[in-house]
ROGU-124020 format. One record per residue: residue in three letters; x, y, z of N, C-alpha, C in turn. Coordinates in steps of 0.2 Angstrom, whole numbers. Atoms other than C-alpha are relative to their C-alpha. Layout:
<tikes>
{"ALA", {X, Y, Z}, {X, Y, Z}, {X, Y, Z}},
...
</tikes>
This chain:
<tikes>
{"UNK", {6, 3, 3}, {776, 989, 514}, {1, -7, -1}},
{"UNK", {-4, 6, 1}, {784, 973, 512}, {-8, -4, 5}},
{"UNK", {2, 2, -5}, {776, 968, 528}, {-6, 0, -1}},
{"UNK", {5, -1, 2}, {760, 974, 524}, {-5, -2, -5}},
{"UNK", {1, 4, 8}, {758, 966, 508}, {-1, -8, 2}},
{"UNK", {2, 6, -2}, {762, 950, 517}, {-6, 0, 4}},
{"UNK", {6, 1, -5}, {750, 953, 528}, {-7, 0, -1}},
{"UNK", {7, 1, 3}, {736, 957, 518}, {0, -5, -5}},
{"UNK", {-1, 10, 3}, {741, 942, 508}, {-5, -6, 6}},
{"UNK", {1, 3, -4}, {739, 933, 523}, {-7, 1, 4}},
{"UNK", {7, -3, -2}, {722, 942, 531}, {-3, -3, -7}},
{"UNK", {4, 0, 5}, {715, 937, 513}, {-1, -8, -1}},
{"UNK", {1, 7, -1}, {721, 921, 513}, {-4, -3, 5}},
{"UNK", {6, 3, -7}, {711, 917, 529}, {-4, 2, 0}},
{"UNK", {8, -2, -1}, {696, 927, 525}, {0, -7, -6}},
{"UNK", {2, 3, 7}, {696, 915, 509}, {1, -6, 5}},
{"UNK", {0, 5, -6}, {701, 901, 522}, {-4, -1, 4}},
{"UNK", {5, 1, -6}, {690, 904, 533}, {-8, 1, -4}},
{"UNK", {7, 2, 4}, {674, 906, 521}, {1, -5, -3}},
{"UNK", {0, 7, 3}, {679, 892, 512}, {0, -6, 7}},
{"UNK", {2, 6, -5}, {679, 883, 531}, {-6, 0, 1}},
{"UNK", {8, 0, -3}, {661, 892, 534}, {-4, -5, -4}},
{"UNK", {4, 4, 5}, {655, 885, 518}, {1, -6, 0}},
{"UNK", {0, 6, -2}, {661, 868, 523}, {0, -3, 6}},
{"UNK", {1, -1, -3}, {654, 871, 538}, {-9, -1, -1}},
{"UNK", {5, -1, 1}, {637, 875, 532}, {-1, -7, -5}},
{"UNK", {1, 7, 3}, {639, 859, 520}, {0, -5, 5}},
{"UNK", {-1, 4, -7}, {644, 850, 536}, {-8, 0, 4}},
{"UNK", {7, 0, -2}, {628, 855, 544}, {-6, -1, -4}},
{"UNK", {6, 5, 6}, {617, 852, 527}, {0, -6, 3}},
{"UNK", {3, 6, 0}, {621, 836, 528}, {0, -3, 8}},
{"UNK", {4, 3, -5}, {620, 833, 546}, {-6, 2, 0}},
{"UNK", {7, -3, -1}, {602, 840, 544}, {-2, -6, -4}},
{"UNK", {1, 7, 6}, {602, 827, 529}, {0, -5, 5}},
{"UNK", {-1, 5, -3}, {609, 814, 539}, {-3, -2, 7}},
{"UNK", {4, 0, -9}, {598, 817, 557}, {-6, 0, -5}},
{"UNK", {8, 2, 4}, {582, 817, 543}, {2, -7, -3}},
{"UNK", {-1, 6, 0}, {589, 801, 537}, {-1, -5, 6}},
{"UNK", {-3, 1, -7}, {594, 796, 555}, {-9, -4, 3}},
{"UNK", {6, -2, -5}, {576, 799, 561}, {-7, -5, -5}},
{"UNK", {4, 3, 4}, {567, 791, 544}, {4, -9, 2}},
{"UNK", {-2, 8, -2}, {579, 775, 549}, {-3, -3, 7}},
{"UNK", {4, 2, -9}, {571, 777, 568}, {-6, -2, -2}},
{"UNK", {7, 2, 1}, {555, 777, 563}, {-2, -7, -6}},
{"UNK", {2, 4, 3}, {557, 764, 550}, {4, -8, 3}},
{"UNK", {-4, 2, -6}, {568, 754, 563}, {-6, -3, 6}},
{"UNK", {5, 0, -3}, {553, 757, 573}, {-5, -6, -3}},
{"UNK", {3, 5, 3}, {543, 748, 561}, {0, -7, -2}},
{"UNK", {-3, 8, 0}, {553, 734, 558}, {0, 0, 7}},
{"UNK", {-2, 3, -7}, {554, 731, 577}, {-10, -1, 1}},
{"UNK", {7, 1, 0}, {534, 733, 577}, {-3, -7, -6}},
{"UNK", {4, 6, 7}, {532, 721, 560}, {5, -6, 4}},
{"UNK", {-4, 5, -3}, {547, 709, 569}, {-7, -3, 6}},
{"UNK", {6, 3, -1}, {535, 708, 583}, {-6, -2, -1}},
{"UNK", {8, 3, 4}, {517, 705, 575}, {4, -7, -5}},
{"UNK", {-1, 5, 4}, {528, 694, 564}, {1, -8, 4}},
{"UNK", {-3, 5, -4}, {536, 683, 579}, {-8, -1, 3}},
{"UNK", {7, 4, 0}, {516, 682, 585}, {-3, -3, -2}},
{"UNK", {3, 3, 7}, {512, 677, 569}, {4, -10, 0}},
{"UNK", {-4, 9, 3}, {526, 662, 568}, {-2, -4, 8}},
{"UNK", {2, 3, -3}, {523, 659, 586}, {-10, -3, 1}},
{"UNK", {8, 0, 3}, {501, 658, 582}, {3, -6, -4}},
{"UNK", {-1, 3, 6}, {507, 649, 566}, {3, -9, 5}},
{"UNK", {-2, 6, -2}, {517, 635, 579}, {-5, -4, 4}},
{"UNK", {5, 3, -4}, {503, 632, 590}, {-6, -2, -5}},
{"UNK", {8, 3, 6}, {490, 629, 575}, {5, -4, -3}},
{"UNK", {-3, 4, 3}, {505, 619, 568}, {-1, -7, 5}},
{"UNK", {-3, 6, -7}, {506, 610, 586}, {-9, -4, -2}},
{"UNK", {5, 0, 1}, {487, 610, 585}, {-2, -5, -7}},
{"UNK", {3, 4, 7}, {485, 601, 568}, {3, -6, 1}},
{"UNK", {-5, 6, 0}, {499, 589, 571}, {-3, -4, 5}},
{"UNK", {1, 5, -4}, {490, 583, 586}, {-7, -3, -4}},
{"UNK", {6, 5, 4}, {472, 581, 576}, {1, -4, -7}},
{"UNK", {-1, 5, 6}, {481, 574, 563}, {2, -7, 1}},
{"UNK", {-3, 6, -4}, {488, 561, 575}, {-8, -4, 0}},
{"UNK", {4, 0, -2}, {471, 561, 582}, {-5, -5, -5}},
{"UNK", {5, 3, 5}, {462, 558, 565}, {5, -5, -5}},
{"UNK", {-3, 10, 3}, {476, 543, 559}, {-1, -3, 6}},
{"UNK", {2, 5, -2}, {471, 535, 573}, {-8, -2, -2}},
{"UNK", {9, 0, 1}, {453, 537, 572}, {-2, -4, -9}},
{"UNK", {0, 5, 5}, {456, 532, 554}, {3, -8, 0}},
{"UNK", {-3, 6, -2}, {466, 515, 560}, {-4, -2, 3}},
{"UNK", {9, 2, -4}, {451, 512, 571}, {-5, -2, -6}},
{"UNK", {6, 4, 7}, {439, 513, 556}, {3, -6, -3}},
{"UNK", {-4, 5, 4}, {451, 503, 546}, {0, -9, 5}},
{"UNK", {2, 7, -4}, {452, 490, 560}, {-8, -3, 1}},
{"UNK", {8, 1, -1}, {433, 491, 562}, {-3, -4, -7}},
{"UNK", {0, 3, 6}, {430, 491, 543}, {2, -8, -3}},
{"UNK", {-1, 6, 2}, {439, 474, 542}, {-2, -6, 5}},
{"UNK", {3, 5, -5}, {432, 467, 556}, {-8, -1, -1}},
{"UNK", {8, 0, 5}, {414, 471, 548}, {-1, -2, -4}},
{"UNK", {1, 1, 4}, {420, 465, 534}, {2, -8, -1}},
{"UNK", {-3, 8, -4}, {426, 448, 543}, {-6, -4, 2}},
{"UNK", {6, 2, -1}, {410, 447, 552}, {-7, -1, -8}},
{"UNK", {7, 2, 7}, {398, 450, 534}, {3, -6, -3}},
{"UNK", {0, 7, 5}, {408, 436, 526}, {-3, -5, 5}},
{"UNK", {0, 4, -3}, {406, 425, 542}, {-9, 0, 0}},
{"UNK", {8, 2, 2}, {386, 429, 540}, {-1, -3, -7}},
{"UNK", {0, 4, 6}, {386, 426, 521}, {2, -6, 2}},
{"UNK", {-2, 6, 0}, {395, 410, 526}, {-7, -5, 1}},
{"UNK", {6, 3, -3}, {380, 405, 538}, {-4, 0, -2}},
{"UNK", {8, 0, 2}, {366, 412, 527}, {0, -4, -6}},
{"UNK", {0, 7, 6}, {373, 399, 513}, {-3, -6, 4}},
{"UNK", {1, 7, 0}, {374, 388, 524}, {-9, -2, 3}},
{"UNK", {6, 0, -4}, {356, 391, 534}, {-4, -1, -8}},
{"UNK", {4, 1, 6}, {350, 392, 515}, {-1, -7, -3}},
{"UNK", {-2, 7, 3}, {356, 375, 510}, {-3, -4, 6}},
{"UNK", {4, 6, -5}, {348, 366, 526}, {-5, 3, -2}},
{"UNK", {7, 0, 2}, {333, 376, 521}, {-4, -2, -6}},
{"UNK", {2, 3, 6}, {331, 370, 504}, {-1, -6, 3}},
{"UNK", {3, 3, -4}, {334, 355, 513}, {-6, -4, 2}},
{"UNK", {9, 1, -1}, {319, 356, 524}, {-5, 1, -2}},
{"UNK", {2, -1, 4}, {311, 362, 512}, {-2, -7, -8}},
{"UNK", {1, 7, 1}, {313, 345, 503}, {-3, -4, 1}},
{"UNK", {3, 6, -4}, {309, 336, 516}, {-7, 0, 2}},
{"UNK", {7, -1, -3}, {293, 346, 521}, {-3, -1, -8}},
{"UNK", {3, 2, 7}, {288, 343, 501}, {0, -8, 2}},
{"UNK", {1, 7, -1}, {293, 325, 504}, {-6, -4, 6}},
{"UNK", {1, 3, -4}, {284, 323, 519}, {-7, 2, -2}},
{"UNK", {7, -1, 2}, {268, 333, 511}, {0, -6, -3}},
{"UNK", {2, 6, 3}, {268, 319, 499}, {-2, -7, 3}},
{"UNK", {1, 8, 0}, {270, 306, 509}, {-6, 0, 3}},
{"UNK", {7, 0, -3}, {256, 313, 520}, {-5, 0, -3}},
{"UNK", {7, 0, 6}, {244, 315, 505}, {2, -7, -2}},
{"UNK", {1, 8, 3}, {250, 296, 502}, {-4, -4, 5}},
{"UNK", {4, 3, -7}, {246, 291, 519}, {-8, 2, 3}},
{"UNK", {5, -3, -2}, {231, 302, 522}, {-4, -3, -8}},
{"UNK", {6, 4, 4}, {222, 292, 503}, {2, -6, 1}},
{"UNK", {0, 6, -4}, {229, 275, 511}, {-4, -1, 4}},
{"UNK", {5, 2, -3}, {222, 279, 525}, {-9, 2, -4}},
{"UNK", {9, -5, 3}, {205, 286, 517}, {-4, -8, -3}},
{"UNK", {2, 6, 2}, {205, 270, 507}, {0, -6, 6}},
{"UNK", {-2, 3, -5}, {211, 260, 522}, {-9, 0, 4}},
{"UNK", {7, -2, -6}, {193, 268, 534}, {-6, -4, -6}},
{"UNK", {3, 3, 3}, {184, 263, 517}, {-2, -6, 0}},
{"UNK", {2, 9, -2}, {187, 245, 517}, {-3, -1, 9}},
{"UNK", {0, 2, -8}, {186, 246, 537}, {-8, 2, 1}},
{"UNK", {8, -3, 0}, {168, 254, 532}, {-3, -6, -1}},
{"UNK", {0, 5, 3}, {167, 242, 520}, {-2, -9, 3}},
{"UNK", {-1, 5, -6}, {172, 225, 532}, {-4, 2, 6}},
{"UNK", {6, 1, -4}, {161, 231, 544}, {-4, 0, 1}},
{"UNK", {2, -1, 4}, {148, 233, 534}, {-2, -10, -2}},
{"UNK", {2, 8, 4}, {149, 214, 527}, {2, -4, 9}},
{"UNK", {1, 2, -3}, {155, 211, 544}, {-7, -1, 5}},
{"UNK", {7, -2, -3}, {138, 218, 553}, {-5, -4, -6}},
{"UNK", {4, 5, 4}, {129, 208, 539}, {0, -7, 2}},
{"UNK", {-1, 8, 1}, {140, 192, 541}, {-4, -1, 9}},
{"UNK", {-1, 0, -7}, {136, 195, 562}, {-7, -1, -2}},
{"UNK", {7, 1, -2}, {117, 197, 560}, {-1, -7, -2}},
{"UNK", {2, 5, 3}, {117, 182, 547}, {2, -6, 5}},
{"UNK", {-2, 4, -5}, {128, 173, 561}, {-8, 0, 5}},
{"UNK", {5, 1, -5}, {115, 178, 573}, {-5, -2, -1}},
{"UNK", {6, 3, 4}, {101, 174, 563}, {3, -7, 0}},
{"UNK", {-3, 8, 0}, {110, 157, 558}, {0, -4, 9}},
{"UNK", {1, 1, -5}, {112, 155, 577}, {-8, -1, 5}},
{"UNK", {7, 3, -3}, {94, 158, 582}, {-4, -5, -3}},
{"UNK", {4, 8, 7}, {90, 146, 568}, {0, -4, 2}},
{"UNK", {-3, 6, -4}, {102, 134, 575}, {-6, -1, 6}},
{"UNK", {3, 1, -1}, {94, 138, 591}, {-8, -3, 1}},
{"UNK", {6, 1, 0}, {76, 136, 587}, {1, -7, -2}},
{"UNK", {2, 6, 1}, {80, 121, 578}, {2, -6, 5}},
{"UNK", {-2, 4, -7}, {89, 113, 592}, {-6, 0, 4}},
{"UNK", {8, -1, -5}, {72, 119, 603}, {-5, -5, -5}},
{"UNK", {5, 2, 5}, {64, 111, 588}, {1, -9, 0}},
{"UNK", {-3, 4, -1}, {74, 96, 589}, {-2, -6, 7}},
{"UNK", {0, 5, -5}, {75, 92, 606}, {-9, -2, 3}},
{"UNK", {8, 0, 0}, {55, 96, 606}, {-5, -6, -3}},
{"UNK", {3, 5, 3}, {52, 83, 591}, {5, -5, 6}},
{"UNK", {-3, 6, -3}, {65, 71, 602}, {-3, 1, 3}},
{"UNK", {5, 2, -3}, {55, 73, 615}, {-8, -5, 1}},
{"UNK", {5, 1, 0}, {40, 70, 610}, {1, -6, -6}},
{"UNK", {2, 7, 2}, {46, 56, 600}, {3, -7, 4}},
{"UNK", {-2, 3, -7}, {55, 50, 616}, {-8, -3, 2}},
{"UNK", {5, 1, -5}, {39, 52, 624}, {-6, -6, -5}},
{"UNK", {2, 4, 4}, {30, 42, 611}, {3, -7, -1}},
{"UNK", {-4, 6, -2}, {42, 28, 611}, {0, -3, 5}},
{"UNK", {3, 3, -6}, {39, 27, 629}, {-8, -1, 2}},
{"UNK", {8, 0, -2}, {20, 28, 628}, {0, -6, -4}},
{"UNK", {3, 5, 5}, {19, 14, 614}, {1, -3, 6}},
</tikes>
């Protein structure tokens, strides 16, 4: 019995061996069920990450072209601004250069202005000169056309008395040669 004894020692020890390897066997298989449902939530969120990587890598490439795109309209509008700014002082080079010339067109118009005051005056000096001037000239000829008739007259005076004259000398020629 010796033999038998070991032997079912031995038969007992390997059923106990052997259900303690089913059961970790069965815990081996839990957890690969575990670890294949883990496995498969890593795939799919694996998945996800490779679908958000690329939407994101659209996103930074999108992102580099409106970056490209703004860095060029930004170029675009500091030049367009450098433009203004060159124009702006060149408008504002040109408006002094008119203010300079509407000073100075102002101060020759004051000026003329002066001058045409001046020259009214002179003209209303010259236009009652003259006025007085037509006056006398009315005036003189006036005593002239008076002195002319009285010349005239005085001449036919003269004359007639000349006719009257050489008329008595005549006739007292003629008398002196008759005596």
């Amino acid at each position: 019995m010796g033999s038998t004894g070991a032997l079912a020692d031995g038969v007992i020890e390997l059923t106990q061996t052997l259900a303690k390897l089913i059961r970790q066997i069965k815990e081996r298989a839990h957890e690969k069920e575990q670890l294949n449902g883990v496995q498969a939530e890593f795939r799919k969120h694996l998945g996800w990450q490779q679908q958000r990587m690329h939407s994101l890598q659209r996103d930074v490439e999108r992102l580099h072209n409106e970056t490209s795109w703004l860095k060029e309209k930004t170029s675009e509008v500091d030049q367009d601004a450098s433009l203004l700014a060159h124009e702006i002082r060149q408008c504002r080079r040109e408006m002094e250069q008119c203010r300079r010339e509407r000073d100075i067109l102002r101060r020759e118009l004051d000026t003329v202005d002066a001058e045409v005051k001046l020259e009214k005056e002179s003209s209303a000096a010259l236009q009652t000169i003259n006025d007085q001037g037509h006056k006398a000239l009315v005036l003189h000829s006036r005593e002239r056309d008076t002195y002319k008739v009285d010349a005239d007259t005085a001449k036919l005076e003269a004359f007639r008395l000349k006719d009257r004259i050489e008329e008595l000398a005549y006739r007292l020629n003629g008398l002196a040669t008759n005596k």
